[in-house]
N, C-alpha and C positions, 0 to 999 in steps of 0.2 A: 504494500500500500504506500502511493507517494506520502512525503511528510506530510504535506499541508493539508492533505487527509485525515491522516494521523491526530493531528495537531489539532482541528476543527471538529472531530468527535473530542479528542481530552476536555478542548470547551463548553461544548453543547451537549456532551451526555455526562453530566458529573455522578448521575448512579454508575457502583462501583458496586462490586461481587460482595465488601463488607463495609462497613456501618458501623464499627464498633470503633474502638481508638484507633488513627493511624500513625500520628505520629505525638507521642506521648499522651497531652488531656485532649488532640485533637480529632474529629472525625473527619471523614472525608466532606461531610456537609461544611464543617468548622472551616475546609482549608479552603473551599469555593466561596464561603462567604468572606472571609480575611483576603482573600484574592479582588470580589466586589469589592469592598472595602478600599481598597487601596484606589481601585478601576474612577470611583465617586467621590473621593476626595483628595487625591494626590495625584494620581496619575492622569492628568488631564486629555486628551486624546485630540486637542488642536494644537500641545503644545510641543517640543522637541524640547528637553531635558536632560541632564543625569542627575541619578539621587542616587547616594551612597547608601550600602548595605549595613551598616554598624550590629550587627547583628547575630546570634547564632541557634536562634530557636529555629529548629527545624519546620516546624508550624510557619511561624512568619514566612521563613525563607520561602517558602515552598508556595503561598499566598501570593507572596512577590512577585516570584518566577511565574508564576500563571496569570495573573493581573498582566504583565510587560508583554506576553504574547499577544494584545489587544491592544497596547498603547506605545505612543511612539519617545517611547524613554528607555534610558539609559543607565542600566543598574552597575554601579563601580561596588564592587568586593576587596578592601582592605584585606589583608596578612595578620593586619593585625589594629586596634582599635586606640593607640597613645597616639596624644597629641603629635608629636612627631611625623608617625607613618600618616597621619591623615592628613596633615599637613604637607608632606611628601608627593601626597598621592592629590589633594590638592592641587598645586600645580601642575604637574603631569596631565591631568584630566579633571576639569573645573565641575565641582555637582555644588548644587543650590538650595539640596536638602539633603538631611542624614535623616535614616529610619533608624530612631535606637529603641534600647529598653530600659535606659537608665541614663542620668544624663552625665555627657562627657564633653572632653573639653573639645570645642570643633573649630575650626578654620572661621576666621570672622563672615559675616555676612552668609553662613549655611543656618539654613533654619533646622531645628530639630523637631520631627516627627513620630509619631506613633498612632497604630490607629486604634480609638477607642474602644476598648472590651464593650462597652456598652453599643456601640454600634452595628459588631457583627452580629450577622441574623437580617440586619433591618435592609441590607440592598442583595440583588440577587444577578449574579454575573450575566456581563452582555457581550456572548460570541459571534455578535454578528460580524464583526471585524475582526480577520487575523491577517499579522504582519506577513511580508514575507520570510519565507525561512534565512535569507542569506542576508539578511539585513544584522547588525551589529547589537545584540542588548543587552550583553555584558561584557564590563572590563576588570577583568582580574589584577591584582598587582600584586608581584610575587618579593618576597622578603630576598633573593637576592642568593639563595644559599652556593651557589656554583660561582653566582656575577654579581652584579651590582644589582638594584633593584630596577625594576624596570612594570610598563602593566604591558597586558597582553588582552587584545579582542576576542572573543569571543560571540558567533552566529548564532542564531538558535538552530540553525542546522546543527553546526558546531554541537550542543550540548545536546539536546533532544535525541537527536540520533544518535550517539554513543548510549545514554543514556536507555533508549530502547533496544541499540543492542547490546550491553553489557545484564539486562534483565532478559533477556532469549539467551543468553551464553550462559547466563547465570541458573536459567530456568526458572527464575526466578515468578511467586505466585501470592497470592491471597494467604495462604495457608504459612508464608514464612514472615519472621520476627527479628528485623535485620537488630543488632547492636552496633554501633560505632564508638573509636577511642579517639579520632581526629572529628576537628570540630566544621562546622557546616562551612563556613567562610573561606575554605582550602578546594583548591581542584576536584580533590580525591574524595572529602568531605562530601561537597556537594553533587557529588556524580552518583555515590555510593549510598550517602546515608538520607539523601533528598530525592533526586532525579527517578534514580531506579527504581527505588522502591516503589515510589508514588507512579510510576507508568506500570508498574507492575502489581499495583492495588497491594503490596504487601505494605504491614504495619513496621516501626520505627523504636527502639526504647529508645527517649529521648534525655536518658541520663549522662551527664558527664563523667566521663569515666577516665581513669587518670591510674589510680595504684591497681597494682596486678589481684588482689584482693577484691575490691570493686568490680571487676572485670570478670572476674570467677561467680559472682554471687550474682550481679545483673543478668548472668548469663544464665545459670542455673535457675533462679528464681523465673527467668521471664521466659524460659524454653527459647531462648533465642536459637536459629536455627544459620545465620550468617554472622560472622566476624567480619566487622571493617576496621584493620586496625593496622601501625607500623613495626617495621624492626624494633623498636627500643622497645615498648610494650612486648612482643615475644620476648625479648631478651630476661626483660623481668621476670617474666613467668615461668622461666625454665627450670626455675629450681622450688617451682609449686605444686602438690597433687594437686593436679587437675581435673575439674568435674567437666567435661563437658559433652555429654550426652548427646544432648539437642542439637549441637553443631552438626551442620551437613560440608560448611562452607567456611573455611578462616582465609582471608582476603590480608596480603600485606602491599603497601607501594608505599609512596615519596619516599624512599631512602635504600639502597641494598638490603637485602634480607641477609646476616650470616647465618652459616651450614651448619653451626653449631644449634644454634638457637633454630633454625625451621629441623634437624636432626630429634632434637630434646622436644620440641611439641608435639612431634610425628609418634617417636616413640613412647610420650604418656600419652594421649590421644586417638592413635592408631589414624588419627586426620592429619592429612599433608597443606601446607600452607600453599594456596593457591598464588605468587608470586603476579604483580601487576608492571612491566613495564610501558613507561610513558612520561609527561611532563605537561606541565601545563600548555602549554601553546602548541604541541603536538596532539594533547588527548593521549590516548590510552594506543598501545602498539600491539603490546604484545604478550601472552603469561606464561607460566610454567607452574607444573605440580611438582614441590617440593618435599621428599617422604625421607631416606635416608641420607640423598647428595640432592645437588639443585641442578637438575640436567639441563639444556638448552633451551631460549625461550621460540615460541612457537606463535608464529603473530595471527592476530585474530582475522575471521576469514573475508573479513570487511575491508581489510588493509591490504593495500596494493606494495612489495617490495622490491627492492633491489639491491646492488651494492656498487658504489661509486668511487671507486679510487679506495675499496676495503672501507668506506662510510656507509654506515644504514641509511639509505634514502626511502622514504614512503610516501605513496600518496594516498590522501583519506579524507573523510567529511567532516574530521573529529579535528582539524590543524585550523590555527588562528587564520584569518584572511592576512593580515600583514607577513606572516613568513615568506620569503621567494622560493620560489619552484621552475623546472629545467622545463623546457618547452613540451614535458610528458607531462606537467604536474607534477613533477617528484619535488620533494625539499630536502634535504640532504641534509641528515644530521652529523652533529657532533662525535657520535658514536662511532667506534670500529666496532667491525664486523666478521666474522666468517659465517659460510653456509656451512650449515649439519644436515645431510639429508636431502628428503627430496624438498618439504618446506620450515625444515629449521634454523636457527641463527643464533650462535655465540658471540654474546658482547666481549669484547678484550679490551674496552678501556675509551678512553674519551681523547679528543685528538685536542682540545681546549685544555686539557689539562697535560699537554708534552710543553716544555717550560726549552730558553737555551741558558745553560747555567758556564760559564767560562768554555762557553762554544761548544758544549757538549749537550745534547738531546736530554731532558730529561723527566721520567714520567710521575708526576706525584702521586700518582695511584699505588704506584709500585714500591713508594717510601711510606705509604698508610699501609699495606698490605705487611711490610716488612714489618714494621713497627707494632700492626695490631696482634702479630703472631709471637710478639716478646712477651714473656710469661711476666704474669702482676699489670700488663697493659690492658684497662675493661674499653677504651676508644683513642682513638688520633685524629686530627683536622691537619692537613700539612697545605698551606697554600706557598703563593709566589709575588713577593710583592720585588718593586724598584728598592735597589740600594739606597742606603742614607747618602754616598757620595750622587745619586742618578745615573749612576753609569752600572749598567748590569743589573743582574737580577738576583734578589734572596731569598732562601728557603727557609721559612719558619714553621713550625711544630707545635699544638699545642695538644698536652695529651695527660689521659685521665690515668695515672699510673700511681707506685710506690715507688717506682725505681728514682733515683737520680739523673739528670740530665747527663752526667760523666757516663755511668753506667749505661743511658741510650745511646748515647755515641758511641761506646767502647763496640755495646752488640751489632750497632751497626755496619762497622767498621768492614768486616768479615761476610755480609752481605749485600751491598749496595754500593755502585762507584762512588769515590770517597767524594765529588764534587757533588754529589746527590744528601748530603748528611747536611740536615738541619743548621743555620748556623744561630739560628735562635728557636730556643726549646723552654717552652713553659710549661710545668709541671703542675697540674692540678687533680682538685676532687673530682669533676665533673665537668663536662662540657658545655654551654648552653645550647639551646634546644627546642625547638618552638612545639608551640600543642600537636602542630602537623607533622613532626618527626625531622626537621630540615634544620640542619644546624644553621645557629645565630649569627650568619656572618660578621654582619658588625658590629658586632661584641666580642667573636672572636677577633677582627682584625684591633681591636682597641685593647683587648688585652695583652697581643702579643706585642703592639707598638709601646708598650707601658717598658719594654725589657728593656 
């Protein structure tokens, strides 16, 4: 069925298979009416707009995103909600109102909204009008973990369509009870713990989930039957009996998954972590079932590939409108690649992060890699910043260990070209870490500039 099909029933026929909660106090009535809602008092439909998302109720969110199919506005999704990034994201892409749930500090002249509890019920959605699918109605802005911070477009092609095929991959039904540990305001969040489910008429627990304890009990307690969650949360739980029965589905992405931790889940659980690769401006590539190794990822059969000079190139409905593409459509990622097979692909590493350090190649992956397998090492961040004189380039280290900085060079020493060894190594407890699993860049670059 084309989208716009698709898309003009989700409007106009809001009965759904259940009725009961969909996404926490929400019913599926609750989310067309908070949708109306938005449609009759914010979203004006003679006007062109962006309104920032400030937000992480899934209820809302999901109102939102169904309301903007109908109106010609422009939903911006912060990373994150301190004055700072909104301020950031502010300039970047100017919105004229924030929808929050609490009030925060905002950019002067943005007005803050929210829409009246007492008003939903009272208006009832009008699908007389849907946008086109390739039109622009969200801008995501991503904290930067790889690069600088930057936003990215988003089509309702773009998310709709992933969205309804990550719920037919998923098999996804009425009868399942997604849980999530990333929050709605993230790619992955919003694709997983919003999108899908809701085209998929399955319900939502809409608890914050955070310690590997909460995550066991929410689970258990609510028969949840999908995990939506990252490496660092498996990591936690590896060393917990695990109850988890009701799972059919445990979902990991924004970050690599280690072998260790999808290993330790596989074998208390006898479930394999279903592995999601992709990025935000790409959408979703590709996955793999993870049980006792993490064999090759296998891209989904929506996704058109190749290999360009050993870079994963793809082309797909799920990719921002602003990435460039080779006159087939392909966009050519970051990623190396090899083929496994007749349609598999090994990632080997990212061509963004090969650094020239005193004229020599050198791959930061491969000094994370070295360093997380030092015993007492639980993580490493190694980026590449300009020397303090400006001339060349430096390799700095910041890593959650017991060891000594001596004793990380010393092991180093004996594995990695010695031009590849850290020349500033900060020792800490923990790493910083956002709710979406994506290290803090720039916290981390502020701490190691503090050496």
């Amino acid at each position: 069925m084309p989208l716009l099909n698709q898309l003009k029933k989700l409007i106009t026929c809001p009965a759904h298979p259940r009725n009961d909660y969909i996404i926490s106090r929400y019913t599926y009535e609750n989310i067309y009416s908070i949708a109306a809602t938005f449609q009759q008092q914010f979203f004006l439909p003679d006007i062109k707009e962006s309104i920032c998302l400030c937000i992480n109720d899934r209820g809302i969110m999901a109102g939102a995103l169904l309301a903007a199919l109908t109106r010609p506005v422009t939903l911006v999704i912060p990373y994150s909600f301190s004055e700072t990034v909104l301020a950031d994201m502010h300039r970047a892409h100017p919105f004229s109102k924030a929808i929050v749930q609490a009030p925060i500090p905002l950019p002067q002249g943005v007005e803050a909204v929210f829409p009246d509890q007492n008003d939903i019920g009272k208006y009832k959605l009008d699908g007389t009008f849907i946008r086109n699918p390739d039109e622009v109605f969200v801008k995501l802005f991503t904290g930067g973990s790889t690069s600088t911070p930057r936003t990215w477009s988003k089509t309702i092609r773009n998310l709709f369509s992933e969205a309804i095929h990550q719920a037919a991959n998923l098999c996804a039904s009425p009868s399942d009870r997604f849980a999530a540990t990333v929050p709605a305001y993230h790619i992955y969040g919003l694709l997983f713990s919003v999108l899908t489910p809701f085209v998929a008429s399955s319900s939502v627990i809409d608890d914050e989930l955070v310690y590997p304890y909460e995550i066991q009990n929410v689970v258990s307690q609510n028969q949840a039957s999908v995990l939506v969650s990252i490496p660092l949360h498996y990591k936690l739980m590896a060393d917990m009996a695990l109850q988890t029965q009701s799972l059919r589905i445990a979902l990991s992405s924004a970050a690599r998954l280690d072998t260790a931790d999808s290993r330790a889940f596989y074998q208390k659980t006898g479930l394999g972590i279903t592995e999601i690769f992709g990025s935000t401006e790409t959408g979703g590539i590709a996955s793999r079932l993870c049980t006792e190794t993490q064999p090759h990822f296998t891209p989904f059969d929506c996704i058109d590939w190749k290999l360009a000079d050993n870079r994963l190139a793809i082309r797909s409905s799920f990719i921002s409108p602003e990435l460039p593409t080779d006159p087939e459509g392909f966009f050519i990622t970051n990623d190396q690649a090899n083929p496994v097979g007749p349609a598999g692909v090994e990632l080997t590493g990212r061509v963004d992060r090969i650094v020239k350090i005193a004229g020599n190649r050198v791959d930061l992956d491969e000094i994370r890699s070295a360093l997380t397998n030092m015993p007492d090492v639980k993580d490493a961040v190694v980026i590449c910043t300009p020397g303090d004189s400006g001339r060349g380039n430096e390799i700095s280290a910041l890593v959650a260990t017991t060891a000594t900085s001596q004793e990380i060079r010393h092991y180093l020493q004996h594995r990695i070209q010695a031009c590849a060894i850290p020349r500033r190594i900060k020792i800490v407890d923990t790493i910083p870490i956002s709710p979406a699993g994506k290290y803090k860049n720039t916290e981390i670059k502020k701490i190691l500039k503090s050496l």
